[in-house]
C-alpha positions in Angstrom: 26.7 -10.0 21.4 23.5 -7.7 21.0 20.9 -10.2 19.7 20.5 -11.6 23.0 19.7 -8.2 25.3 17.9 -6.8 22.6 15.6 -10.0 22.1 15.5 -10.4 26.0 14.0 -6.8 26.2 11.3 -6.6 23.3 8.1 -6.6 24.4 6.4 -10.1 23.5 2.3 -9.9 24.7 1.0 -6.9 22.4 3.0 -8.5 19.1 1.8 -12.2 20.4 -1.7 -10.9 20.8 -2.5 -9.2 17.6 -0.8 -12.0 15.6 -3.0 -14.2 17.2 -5.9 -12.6 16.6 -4.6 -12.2 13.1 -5.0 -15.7 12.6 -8.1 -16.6 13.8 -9.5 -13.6 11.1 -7.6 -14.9 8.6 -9.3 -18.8 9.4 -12.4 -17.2 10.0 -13.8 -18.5 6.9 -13.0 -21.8 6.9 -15.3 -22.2 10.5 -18.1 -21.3 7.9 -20.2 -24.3 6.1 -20.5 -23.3 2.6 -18.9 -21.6 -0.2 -16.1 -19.1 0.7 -16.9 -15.4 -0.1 -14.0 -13.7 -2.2 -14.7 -10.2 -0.6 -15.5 -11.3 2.6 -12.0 -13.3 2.9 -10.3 -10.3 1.7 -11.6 -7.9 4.3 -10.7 -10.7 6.1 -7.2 -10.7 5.8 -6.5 -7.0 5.8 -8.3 -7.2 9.0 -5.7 -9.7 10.0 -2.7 -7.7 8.2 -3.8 -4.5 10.3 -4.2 -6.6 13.4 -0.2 -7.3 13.1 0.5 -4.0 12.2 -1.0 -2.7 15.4 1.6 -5.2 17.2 4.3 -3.7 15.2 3.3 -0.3 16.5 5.0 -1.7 19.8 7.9 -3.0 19.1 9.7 -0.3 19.8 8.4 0.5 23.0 11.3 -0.2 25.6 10.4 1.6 29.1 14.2 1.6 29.6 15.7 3.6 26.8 16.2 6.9 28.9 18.9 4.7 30.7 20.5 2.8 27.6 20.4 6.3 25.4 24.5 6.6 27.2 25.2 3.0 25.9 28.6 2.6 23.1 25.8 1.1 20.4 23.8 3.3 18.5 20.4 3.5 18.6 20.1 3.1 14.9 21.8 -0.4 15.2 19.9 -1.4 18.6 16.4 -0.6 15.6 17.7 -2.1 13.4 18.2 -5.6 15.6 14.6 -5.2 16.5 13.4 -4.9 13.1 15.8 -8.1 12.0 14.4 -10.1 14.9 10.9 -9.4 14.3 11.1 -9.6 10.2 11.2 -13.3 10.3 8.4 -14.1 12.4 6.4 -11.4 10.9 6.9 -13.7 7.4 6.4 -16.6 8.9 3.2 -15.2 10.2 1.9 -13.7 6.8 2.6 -17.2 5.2 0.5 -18.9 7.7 -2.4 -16.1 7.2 -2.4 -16.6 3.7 -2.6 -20.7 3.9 -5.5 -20.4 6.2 -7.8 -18.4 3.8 -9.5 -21.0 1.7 -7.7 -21.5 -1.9 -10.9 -20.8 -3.9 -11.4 -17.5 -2.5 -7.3 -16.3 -1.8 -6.8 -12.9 -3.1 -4.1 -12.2 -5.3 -1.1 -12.3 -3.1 0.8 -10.0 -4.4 -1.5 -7.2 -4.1 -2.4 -8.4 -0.4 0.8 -8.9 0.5 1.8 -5.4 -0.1 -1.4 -3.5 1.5 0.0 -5.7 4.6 3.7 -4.4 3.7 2.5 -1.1 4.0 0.4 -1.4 6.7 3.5 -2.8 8.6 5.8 -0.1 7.9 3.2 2.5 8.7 3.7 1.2 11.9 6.6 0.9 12.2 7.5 4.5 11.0 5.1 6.6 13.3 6.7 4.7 16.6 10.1 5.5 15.1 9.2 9.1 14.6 7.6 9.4 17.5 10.6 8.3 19.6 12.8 10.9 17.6 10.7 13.8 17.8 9.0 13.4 21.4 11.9 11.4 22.8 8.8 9.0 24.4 9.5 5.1 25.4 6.4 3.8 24.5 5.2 4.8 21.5 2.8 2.0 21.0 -0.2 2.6 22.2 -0.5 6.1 20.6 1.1 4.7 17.0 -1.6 1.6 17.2 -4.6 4.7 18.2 -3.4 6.3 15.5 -3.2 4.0 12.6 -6.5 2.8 13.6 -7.9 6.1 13.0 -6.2 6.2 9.9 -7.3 3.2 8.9 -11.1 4.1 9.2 -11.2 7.3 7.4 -9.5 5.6 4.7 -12.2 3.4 4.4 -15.0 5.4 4.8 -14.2 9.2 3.6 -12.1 8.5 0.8 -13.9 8.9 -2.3 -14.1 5.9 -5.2 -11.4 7.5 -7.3 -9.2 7.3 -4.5 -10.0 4.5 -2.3 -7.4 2.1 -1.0 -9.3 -1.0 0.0 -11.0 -1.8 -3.0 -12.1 -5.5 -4.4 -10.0 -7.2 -7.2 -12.4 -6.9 -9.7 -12.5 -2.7 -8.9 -11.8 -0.5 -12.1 -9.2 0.6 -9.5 -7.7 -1.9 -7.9 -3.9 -1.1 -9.5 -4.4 2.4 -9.0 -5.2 1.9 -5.4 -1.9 -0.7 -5.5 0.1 1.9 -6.8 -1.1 4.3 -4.0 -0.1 1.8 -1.1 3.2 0.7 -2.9 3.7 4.8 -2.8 2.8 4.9 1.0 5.2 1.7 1.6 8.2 3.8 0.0 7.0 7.2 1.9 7.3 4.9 5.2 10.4 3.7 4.6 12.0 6.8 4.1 10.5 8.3 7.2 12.0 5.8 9.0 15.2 5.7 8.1 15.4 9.0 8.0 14.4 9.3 11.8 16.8 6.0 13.1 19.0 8.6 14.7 19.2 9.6 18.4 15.8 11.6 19.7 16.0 15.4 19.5 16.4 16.5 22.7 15.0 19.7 24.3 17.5 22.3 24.9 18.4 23.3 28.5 17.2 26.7 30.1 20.1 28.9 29.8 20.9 31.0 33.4 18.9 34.2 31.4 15.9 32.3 30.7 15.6 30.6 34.2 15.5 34.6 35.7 
């Protein structure tokens, strides 16, 4: 009964955009003449992954949930149906960014597949935290602000030994894997563990008004 109020009210242009933008990063190299470039298709795709991660970062937003907060169904079970609707397109999506890099120059999937994973539920996360702790609507913009940011100093002022976008060939490429499968998990937790109902401010007692 849920599924169709709760699809009816997602927001649909910021997650249609950055998928879409995704996509044309991820085909990017086969509008080239020539020889694919491993590192180039790799950068690439995490461009792409990040890209849908940013559109994650709204799918949360829902200007109206000051007025639905008084509704029967939970707010952990209205997040949830969000997340369900949005995890199958999000695959479907990933597949198709992954068929579009060339074959000759694919990264290893597995590894790619969970920088995007955890790039994803970054996203995902910060809005839902956001909403808990600040009790705000629209999370989205500052989430996507946000994990940009993050992104960037990750890429630039971490230090070898603990970089996160490294190339396959990197002495560290499965330490840097084990460091994103480690923020995946740290996401997911903070999540879940912030589904529940925002905090809400307390009221001005009649001595603190005077």
């Amino acid at each position: 009964m849920l599924v169709r109020p709760v699809w009816r009210s997602m927001p649909r242009l910021a997650p249609a955009a950055s998928g879409g933008l995704g996509l044309l990063l991820a085909a990017a190299p086969r509008m080239a003449s020539g020889p694919s470039d491993p590192w180039l298709c790799l950068n690439l795709l995490r461009a792409a992954a990040l890209a849908v991660a940013l559109g994650l970062a709204f799918v949360l937003d829902d200007p109206a949930r000051h007025t639905t907060a008084v509704v029967p169904t939970r707010r952990p079970l209205r997040t949830g149906l969000r997340l369900g609707l949005m995890a199958p397109l999000v695959a479907a999506w990933w597949a198709a960014a992954l068929l579009l890099v060339p074959g000759e120059a694919r990264p290893p999937l597995g590894a790619v597949t969970l920088e995007a994973a955890a790039l994803g539920a970054v996203a995902v996360a910060a809005a839902v935290v956001v909403i808990r702790h600040s009790g705000a609507s629209e999370p989205g913009i500052a989430v996507s602000a946000g994990l940009i940011g993050t992104a960037f100093a990750a890429s630039v002022l971490l230090p070898a030994r603990w970089a996160v976008f490294v190339a396959p060939g990197d002495p560290h490429w499965g330490d840097a894997h084990r460091r994103w499968a480690g923020v995946l998990a740290v996401a997911v937790l903070a999540g879940a563990c912030s589904l529940c109902e925002p905090l809400r401010r307390r009221r001005p007692t009649a001595l603190g008004r005077r």
